[in-house]
C-alpha positions as protocol buffer text, in pm:
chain_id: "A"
residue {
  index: 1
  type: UNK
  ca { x: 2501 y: -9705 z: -18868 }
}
residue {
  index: 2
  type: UNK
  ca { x: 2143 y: -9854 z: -18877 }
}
residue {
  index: 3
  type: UNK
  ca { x: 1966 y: -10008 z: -18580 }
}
residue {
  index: 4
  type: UNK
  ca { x: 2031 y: -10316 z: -18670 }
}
residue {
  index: 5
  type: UNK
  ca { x: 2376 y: -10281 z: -18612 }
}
residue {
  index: 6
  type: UNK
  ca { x: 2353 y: -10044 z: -18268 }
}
residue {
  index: 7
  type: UNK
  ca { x: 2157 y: -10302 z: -18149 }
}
residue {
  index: 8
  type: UNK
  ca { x: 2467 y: -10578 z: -18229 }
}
residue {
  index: 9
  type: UNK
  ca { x: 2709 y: -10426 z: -18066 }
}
residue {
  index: 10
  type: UNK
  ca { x: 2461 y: -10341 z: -17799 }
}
residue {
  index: 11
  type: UNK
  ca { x: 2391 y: -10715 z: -17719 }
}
residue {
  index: 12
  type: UNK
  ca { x: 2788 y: -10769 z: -17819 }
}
residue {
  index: 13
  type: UNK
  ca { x: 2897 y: -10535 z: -17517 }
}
residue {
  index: 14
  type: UNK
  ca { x: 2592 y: -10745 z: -17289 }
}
residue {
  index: 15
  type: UNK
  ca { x: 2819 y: -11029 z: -17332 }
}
residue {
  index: 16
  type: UNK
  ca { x: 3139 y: -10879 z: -17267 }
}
residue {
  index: 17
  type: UNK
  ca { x: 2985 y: -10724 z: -16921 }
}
residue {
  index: 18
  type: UNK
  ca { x: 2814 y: -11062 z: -16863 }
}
residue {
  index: 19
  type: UNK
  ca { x: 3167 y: -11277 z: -16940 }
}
residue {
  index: 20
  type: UNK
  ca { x: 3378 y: -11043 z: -16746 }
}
residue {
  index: 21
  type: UNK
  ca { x: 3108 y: -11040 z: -16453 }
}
residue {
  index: 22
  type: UNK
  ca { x: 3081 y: -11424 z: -16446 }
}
residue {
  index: 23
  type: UNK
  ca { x: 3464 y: -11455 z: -16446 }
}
residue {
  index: 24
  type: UNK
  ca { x: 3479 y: -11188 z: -16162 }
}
residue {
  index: 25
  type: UNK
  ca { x: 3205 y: -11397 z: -15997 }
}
residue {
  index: 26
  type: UNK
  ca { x: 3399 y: -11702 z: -16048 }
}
residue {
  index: 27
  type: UNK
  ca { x: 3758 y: -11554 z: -15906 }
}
residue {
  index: 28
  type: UNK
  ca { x: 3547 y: -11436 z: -15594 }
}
residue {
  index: 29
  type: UNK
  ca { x: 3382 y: -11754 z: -15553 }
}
residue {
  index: 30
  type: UNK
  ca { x: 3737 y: -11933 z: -15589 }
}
residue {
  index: 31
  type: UNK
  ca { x: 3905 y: -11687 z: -15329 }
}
residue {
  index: 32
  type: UNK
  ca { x: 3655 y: -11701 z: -15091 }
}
residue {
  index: 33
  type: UNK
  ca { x: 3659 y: -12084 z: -15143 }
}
residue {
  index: 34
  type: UNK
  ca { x: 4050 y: -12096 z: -15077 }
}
residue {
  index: 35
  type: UNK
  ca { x: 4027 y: -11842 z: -14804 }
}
residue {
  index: 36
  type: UNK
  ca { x: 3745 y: -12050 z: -14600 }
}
residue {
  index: 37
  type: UNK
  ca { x: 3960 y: -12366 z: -14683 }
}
residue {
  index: 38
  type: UNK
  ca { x: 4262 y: -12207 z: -14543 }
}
residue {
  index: 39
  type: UNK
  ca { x: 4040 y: -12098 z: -14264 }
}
residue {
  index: 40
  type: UNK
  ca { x: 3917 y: -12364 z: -14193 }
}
residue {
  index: 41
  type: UNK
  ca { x: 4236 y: -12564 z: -14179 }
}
residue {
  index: 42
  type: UNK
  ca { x: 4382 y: -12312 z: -13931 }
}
residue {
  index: 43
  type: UNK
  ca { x: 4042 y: -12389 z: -13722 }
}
residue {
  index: 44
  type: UNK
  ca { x: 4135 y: -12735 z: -13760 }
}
residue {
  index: 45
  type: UNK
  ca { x: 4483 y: -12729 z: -13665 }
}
residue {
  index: 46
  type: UNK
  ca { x: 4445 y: -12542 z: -13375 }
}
residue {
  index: 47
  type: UNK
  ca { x: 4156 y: -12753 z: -13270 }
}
residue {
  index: 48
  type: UNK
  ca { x: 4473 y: -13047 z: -13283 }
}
residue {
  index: 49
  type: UNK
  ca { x: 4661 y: -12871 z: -13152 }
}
residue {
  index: 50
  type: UNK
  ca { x: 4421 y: -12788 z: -12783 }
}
residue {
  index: 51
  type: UNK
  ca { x: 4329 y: -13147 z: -12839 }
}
residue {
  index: 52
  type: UNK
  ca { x: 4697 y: -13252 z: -12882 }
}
residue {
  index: 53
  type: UNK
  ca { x: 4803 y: -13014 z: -12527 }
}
residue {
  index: 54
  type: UNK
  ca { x: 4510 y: -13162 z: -12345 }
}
residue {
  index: 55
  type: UNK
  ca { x: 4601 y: -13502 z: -12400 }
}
residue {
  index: 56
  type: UNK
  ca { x: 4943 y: -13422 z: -12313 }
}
residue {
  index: 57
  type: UNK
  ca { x: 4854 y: -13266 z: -12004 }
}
residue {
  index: 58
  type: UNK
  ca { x: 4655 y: -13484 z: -11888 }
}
residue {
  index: 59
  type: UNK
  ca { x: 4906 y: -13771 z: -11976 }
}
residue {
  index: 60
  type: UNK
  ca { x: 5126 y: -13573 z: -11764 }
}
residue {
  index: 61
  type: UNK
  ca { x: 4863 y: -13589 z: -11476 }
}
residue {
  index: 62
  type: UNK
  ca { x: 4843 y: -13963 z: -11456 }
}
residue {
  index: 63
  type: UNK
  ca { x: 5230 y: -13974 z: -11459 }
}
residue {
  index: 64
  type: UNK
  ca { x: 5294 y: -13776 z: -11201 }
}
residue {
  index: 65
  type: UNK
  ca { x: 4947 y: -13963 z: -10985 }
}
residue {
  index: 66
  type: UNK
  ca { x: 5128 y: -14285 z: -11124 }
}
residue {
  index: 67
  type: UNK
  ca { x: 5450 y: -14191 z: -10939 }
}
residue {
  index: 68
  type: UNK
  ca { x: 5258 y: -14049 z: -10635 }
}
residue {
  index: 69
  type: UNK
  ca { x: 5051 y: -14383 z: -10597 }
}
residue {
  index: 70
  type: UNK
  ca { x: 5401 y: -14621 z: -10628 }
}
residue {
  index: 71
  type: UNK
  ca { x: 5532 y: -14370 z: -10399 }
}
residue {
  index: 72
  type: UNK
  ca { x: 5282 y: -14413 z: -10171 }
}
residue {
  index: 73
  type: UNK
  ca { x: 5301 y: -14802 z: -10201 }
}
residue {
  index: 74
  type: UNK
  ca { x: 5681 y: -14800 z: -10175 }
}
residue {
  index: 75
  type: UNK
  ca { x: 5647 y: -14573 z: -9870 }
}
residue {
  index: 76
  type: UNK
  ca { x: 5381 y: -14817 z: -9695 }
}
residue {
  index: 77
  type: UNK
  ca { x: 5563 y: -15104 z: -9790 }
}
residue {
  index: 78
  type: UNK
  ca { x: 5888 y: -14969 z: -9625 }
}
residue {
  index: 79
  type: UNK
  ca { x: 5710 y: -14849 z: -9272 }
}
residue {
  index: 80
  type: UNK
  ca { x: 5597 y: -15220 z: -9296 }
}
residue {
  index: 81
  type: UNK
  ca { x: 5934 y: -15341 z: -9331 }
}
residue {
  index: 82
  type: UNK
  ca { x: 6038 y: -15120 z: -9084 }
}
residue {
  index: 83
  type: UNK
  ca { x: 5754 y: -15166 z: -8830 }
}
residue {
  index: 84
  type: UNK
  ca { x: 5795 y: -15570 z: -8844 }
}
residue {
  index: 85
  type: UNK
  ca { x: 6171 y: -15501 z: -8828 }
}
residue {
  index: 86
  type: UNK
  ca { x: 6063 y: -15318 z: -8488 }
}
residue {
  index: 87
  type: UNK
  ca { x: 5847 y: -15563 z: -8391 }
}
residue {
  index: 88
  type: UNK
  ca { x: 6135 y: -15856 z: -8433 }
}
residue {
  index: 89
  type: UNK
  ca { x: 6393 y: -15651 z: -8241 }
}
residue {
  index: 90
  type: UNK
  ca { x: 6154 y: -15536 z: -7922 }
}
residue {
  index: 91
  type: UNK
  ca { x: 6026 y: -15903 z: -7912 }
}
residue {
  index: 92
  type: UNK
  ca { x: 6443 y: -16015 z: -7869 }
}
residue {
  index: 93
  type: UNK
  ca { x: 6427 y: -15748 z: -7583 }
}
residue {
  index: 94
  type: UNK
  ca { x: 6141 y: -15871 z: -7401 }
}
residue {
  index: 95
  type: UNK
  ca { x: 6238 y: -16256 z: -7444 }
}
residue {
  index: 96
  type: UNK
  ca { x: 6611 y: -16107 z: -7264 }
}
residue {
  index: 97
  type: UNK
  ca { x: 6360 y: -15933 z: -7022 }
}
residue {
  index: 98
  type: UNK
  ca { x: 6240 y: -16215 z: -6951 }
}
residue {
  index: 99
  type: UNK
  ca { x: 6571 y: -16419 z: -6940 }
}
residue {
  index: 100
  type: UNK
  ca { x: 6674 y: -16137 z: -6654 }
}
residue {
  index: 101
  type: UNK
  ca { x: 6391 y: -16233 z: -6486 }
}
residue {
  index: 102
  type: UNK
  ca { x: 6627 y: -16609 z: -6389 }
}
residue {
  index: 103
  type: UNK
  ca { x: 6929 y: -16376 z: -6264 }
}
residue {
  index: 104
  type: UNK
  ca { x: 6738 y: -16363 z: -5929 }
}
residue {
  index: 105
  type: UNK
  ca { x: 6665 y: -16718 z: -5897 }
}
residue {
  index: 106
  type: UNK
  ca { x: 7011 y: -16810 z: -5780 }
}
residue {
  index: 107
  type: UNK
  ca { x: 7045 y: -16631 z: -5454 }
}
residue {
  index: 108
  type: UNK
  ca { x: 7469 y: -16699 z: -5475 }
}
residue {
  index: 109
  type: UNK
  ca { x: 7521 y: -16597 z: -5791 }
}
residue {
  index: 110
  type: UNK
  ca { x: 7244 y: -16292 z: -5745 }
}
residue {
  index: 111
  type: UNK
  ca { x: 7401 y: -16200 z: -5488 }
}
residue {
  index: 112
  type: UNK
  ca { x: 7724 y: -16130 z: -5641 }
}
residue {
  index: 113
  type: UNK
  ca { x: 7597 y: -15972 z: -5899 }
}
residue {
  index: 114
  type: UNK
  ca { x: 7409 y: -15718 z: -5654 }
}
residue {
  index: 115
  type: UNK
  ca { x: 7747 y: -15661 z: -5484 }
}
residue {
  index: 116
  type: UNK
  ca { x: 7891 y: -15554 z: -5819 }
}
residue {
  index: 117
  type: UNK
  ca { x: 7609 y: -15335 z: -5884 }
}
residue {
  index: 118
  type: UNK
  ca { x: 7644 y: -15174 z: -5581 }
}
residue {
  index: 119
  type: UNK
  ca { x: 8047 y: -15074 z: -5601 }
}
residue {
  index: 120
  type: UNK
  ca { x: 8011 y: -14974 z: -5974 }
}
residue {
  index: 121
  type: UNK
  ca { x: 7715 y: -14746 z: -5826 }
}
residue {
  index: 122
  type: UNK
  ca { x: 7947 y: -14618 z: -5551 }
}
residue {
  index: 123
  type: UNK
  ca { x: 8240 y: -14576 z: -5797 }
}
residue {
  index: 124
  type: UNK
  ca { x: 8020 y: -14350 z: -5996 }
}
residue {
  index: 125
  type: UNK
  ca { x: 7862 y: -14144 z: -5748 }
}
residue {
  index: 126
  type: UNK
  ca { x: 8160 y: -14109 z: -5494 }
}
residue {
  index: 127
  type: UNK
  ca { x: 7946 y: -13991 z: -5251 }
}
residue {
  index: 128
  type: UNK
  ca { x: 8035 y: -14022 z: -4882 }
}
residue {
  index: 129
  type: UNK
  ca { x: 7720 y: -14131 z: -4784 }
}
residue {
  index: 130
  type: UNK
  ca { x: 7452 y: -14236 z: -5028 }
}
residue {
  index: 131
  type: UNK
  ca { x: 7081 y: -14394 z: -4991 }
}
residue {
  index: 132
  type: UNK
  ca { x: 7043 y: -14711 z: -5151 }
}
residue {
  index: 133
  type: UNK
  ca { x: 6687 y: -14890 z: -5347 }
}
residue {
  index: 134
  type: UNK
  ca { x: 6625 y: -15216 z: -5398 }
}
residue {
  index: 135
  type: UNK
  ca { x: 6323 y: -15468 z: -5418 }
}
residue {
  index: 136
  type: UNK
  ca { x: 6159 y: -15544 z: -5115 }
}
residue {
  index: 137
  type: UNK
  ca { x: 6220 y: -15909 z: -5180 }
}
residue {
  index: 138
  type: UNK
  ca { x: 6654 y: -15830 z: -5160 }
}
residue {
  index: 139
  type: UNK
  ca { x: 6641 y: -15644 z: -4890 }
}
residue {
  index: 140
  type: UNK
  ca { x: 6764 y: -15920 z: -4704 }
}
residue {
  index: 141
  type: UNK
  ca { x: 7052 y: -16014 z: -4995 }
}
residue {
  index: 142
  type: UNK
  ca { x: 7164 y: -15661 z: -5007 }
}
residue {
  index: 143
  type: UNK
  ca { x: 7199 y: -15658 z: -4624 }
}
residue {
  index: 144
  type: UNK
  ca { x: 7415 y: -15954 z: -4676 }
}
residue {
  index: 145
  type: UNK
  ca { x: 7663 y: -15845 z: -4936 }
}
residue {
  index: 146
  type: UNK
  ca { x: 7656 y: -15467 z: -4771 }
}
residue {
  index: 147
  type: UNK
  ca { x: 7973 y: -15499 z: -4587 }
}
residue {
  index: 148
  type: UNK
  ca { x: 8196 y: -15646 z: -4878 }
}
residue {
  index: 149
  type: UNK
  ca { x: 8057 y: -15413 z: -5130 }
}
residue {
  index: 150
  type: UNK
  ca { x: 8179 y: -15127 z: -4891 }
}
residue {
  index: 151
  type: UNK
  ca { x: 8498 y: -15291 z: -4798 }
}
residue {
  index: 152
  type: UNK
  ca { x: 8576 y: -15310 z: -5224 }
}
residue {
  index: 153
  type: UNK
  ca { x: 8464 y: -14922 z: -5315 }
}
residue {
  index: 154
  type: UNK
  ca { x: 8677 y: -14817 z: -4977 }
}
residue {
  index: 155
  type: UNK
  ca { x: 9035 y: -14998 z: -5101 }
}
residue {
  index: 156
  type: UNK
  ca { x: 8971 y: -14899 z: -5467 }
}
residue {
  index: 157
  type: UNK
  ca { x: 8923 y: -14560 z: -5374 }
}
residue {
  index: 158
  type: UNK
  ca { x: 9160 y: -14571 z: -5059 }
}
residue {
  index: 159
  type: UNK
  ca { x: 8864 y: -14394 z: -4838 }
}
residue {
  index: 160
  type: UNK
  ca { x: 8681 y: -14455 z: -4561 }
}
residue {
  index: 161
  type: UNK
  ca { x: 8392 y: -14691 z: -4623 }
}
residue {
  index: 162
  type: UNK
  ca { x: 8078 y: -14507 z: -4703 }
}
residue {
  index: 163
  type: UNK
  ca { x: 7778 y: -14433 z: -4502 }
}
residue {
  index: 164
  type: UNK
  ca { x: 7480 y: -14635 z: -4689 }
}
residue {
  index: 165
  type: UNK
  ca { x: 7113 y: -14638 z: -4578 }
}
residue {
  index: 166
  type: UNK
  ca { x: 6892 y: -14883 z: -4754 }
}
residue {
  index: 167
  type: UNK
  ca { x: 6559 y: -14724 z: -4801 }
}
residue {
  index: 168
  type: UNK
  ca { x: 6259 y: -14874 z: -4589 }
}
residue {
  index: 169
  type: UNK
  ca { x: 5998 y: -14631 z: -4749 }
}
residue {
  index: 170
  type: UNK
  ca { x: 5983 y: -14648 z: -5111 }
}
residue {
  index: 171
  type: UNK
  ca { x: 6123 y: -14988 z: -5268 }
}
residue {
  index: 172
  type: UNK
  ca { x: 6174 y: -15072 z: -5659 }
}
residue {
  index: 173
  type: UNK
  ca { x: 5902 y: -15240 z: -5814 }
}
residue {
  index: 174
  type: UNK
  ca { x: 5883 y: -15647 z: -5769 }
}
residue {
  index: 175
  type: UNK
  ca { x: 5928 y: -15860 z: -6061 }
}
residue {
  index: 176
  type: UNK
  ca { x: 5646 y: -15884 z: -6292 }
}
residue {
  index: 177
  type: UNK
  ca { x: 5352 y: -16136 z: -6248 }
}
residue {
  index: 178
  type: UNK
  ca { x: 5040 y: -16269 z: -6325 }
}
residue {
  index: 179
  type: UNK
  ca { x: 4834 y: -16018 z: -6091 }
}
residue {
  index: 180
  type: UNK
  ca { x: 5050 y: -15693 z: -6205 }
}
residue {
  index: 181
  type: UNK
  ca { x: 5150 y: -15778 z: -6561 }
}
residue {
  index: 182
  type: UNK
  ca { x: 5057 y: -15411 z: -6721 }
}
residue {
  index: 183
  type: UNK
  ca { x: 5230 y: -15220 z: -6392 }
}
residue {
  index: 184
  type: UNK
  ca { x: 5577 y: -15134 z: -6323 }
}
residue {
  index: 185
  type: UNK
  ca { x: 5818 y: -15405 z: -6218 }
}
residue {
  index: 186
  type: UNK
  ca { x: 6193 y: -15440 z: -6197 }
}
residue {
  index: 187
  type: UNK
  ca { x: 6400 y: -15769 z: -6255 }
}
residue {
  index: 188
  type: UNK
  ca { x: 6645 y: -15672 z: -5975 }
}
residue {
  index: 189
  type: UNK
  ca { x: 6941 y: -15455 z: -5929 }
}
residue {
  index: 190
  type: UNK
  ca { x: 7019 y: -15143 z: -5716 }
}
residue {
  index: 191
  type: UNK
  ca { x: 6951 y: -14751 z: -5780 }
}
residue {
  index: 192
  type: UNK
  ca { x: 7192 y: -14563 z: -5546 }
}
residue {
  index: 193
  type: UNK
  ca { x: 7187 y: -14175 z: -5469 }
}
residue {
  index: 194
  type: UNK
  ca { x: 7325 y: -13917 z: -5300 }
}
residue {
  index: 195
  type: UNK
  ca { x: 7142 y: -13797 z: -4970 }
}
residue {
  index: 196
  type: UNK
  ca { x: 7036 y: -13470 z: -5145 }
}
residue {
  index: 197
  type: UNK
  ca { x: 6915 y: -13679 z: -5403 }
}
residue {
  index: 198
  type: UNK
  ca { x: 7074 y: -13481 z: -5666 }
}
residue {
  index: 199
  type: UNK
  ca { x: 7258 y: -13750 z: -5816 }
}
residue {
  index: 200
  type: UNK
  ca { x: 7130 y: -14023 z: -5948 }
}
residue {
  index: 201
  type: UNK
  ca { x: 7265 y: -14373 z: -6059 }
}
residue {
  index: 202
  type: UNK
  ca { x: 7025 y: -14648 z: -6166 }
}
residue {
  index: 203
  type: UNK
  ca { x: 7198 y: -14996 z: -6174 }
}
residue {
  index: 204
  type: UNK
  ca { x: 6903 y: -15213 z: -6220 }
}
residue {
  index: 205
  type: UNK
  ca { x: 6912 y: -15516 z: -6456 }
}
residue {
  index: 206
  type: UNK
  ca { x: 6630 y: -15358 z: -6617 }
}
residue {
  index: 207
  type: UNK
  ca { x: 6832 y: -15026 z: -6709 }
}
residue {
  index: 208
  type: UNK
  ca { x: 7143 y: -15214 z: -6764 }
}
residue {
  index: 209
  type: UNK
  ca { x: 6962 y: -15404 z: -7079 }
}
residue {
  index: 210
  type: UNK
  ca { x: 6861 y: -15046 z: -7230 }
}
residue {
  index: 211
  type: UNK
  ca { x: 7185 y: -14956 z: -7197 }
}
residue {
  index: 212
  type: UNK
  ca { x: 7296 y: -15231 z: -7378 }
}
residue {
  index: 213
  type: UNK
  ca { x: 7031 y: -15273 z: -7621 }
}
residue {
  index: 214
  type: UNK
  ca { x: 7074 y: -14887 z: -7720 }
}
residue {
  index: 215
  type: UNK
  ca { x: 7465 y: -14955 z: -7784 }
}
residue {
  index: 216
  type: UNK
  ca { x: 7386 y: -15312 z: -7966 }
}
residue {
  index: 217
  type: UNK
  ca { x: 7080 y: -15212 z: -8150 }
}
residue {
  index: 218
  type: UNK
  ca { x: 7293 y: -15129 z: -8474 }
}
residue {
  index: 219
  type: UNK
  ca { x: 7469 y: -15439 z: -8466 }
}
residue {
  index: 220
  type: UNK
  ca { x: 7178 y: -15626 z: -8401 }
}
residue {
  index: 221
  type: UNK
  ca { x: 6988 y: -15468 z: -8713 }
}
residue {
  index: 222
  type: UNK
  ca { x: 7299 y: -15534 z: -8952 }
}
residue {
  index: 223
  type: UNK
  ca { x: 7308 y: -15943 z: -8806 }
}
residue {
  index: 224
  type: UNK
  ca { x: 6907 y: -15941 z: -8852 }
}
residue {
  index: 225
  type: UNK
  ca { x: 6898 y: -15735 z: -9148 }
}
residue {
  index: 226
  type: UNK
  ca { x: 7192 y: -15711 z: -9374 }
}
residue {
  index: 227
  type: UNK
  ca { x: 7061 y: -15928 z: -9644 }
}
residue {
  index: 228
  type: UNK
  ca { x: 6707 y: -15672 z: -9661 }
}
residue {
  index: 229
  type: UNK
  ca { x: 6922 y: -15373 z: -9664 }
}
residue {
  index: 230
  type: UNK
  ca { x: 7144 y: -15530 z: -9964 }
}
């Protein structure tokens, strides 16, 4: 073999190495390629993915501040409701307060009704002797209708008539007016006690319309309100 051909199949084996070289080159290049692709779609997708949880979260967020605020709204709106509800049924008790006020204009029919007081009281506290309240302005009415209201509680209960003192110390408040409208006041009636002053029972007009507001109020709120509540 001459040098002519050593040197061809020198330069022929060149080639080979430089073929198989750029084809190794090539399959690198192409993995690497599809590796950084596949890479980078993994980047990608998790980037979509934290994007995709944020936006859900913070969807979630305005939901939930969405039902907080109506909530809220639906929660003022009802203490509304229920505070001009309030406001409807304590004006109805002040225009009766003020209705009771009338009971004491008729002195007859006042006085009969402060007789009645006074043997319910009685019945109640079935106290031999008891001390008796009023306004100073029926002293003079009670006085009147004393004896008959004693004479009543005495055959009901088939006892002797009872021993009543009518306080001259401390009297109930008068009715309200234009010089004492924020103090206390009374639109008539009687508190009886016993002497030890242990027992108690207030008959004034006054506590007679709590009374009866407290057992009414339901059935007032269904006649004002029925058609709200449905």
């Amino acid at each position: 073999m001459n040098d002519a051909d050593v040197s061809k199949q020198i330069q022929q084996m060149v080639r080979f190495i430089r073929q198989e070289a750029e084809e190794k080159a090539s399959e690198i290049s192409i993995s690497a390629e599809e590796e950084f692709n596949i890479e980078k779609l993994q980047l990608v997708e998790a980037e979509k993915r934290k994007i995709r949880q944020e936006y859900e979260r913070k969807e979630k967020q305005v939901e939930v501040r969405k039902k907080i605020e109506y909530s809220m709204q639906l929660n003022a709106s009802r203490i509304k409701v229920l505070q001009a509800q309030d406001d409807l049924v304590n004006s109805m008790k002040d225009a009766a307060a003020k209705e009771l006020l009338r009971v004491s204009h008729d002195a007859a029919a006042y006085g009969n009704l402060l007789k009645e007081l006074i043997v319910q009281s009685l019945l109640r506290l079935k106290e031999p002797a008891v001390l008796l309240r009023c306004r100073k302005a029926d002293v003079e009415l009670v006085e009147s209708v004393l004896p008959s209201a004693k004479q009543e509680y005495a055959e009901k209960m088939k006892v002797h008539a009872p021993d009543i003192i009518i306080d001259s110390q401390v009297y109930l408040p008068p009715a309200p007016s234009h010089h004492n409208e924020h103090g206390p006041s009374c639109a008539g009636g009687v508190v009886l006690a016993s002497r030890d002053g242990k027992i108690v029972c207030e008959n004034t007009l006054d506590a007679r319309l709590d009374v009866v507001f407290r057992q009414k109020l339901p059935e007032i709120r269904r006649q004002l309100f029925a058609k709200i509540s449905a």
